[in-house]
N, C-alpha and C positions, 0 to 999 in steps of 0.2 A: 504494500500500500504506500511504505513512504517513498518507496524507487521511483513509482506513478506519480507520486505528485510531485517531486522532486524533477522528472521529464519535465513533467506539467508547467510548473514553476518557469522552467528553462525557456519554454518555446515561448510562453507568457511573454518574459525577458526580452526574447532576441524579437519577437513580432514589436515590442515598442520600441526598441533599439531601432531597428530595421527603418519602420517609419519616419520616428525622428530622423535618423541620421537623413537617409534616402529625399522626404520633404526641402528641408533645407537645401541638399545640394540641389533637386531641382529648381526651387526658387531662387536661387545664388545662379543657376542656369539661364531660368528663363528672362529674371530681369536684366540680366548683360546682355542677351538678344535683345531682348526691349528696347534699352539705353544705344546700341547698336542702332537696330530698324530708326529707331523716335529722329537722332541724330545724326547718322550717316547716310543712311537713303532717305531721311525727310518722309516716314512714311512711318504708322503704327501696327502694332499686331493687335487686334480686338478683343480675342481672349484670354490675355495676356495676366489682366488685372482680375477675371471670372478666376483661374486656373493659380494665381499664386493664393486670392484670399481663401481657395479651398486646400492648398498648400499649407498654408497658414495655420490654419485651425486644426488642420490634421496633426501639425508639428506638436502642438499646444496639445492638444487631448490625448498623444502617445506621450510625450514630453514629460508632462505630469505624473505620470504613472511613474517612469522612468527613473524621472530624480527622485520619487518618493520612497522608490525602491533601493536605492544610493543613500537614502537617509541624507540628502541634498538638499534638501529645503530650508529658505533661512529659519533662524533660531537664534534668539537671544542669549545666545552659550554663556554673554559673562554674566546676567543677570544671572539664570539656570545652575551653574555650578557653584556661585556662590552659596546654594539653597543643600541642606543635607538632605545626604542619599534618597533616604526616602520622600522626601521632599522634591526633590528634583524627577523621581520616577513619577510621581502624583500629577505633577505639574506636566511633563511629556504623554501621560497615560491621558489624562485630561484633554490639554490641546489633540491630541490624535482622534480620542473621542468627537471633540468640536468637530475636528476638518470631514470627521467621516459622517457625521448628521448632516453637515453643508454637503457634500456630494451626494448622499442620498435623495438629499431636496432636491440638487440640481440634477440629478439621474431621472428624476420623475417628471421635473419642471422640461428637463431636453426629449424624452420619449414622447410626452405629448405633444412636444413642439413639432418633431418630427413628424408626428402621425398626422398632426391638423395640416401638415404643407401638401399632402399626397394631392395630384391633379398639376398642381404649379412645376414652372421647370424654372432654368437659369435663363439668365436675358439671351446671351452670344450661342454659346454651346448646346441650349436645350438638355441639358440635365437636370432630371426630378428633382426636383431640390430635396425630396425625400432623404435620397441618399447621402446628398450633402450635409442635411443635416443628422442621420445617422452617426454621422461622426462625434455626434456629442454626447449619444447617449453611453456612446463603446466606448468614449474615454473618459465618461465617468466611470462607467462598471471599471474600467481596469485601475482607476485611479482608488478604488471603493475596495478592490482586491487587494492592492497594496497597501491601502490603511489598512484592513483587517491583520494582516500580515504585521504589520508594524504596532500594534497593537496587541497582538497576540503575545508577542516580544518582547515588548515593555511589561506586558502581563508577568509572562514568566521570570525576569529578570528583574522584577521589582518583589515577586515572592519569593526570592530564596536570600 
């Protein structure tokens, strides 16, 4: 069982890695065509600004997950360690708790959001916007994954 989730875990990992990383260099890509096309042919690419802001937000909803996962997210460390042991576990157990009620909200708040866009597309490309928005609702879930995760952590290493 822990072999499986421990796989599980991995692919979890490398699928937000994957994106994050991947997003970026495409939009690192396509705006230097952009800046190209805009000023050296005198001339624009139309889906240019459709295609990076959906870059964009993919970044951000694998992103999250990612650093959450890295235990990357700021923290007030000098405040935090000046507070004893238990204390500082209370306070991390705590804020983790917080961030993972706020993405629960916003997991709920983005699926609906999602579902109300079905019929509508994008202005250039004709993309359901559905699936566009999709993307919020999957990086909360995995952002929601990794609190549990980090949480669970803080659990055990604030009981012994």
């Amino acid at each position: 069982m822990q072999k499986a989730f421990t796989k599980f875990d991995r692919t979890i990992g490398f699928l937000e890695d994957f994106v994050s990383i991947w997003t970026i260099v495409f939009i690192s890509i396509i705006v230097v065509v952009q800046v190209f096309f805009r000023y050296v042919l005198d001339s624009g690419i139309l889906w240019s600004d459709e295609v990076i802001t959906i870059l964009m937000v993919s970044m951000v909803m694998f992103g999250v997950p990612a650093v959450t996962r890295r235990g990357m997210h700021t923290e007030l460390h000098v405040f935090i360690n000046l507070l004893p042991r238990s204390a500082r576990h209370a306070v991390r157990f705590a804020t983790s708790l917080i961030g993972l009620a706020f993405l629960v909200l916003f997991f709920v708040a983005a699926a609906r959001y999602a579902m109300d866009s079905r019929g509508m597309v994008t202005t250039v490309l004709r993309i359901p916007i559905q699936f566009v928005y999709a993307i919020l609702p999957i990086g909360a879930f995995l952002a929601i994954y990794e609190y549990l995760k980090t949480v669970i952590v803080e659990f055990r290493s604030s009981s012994h």
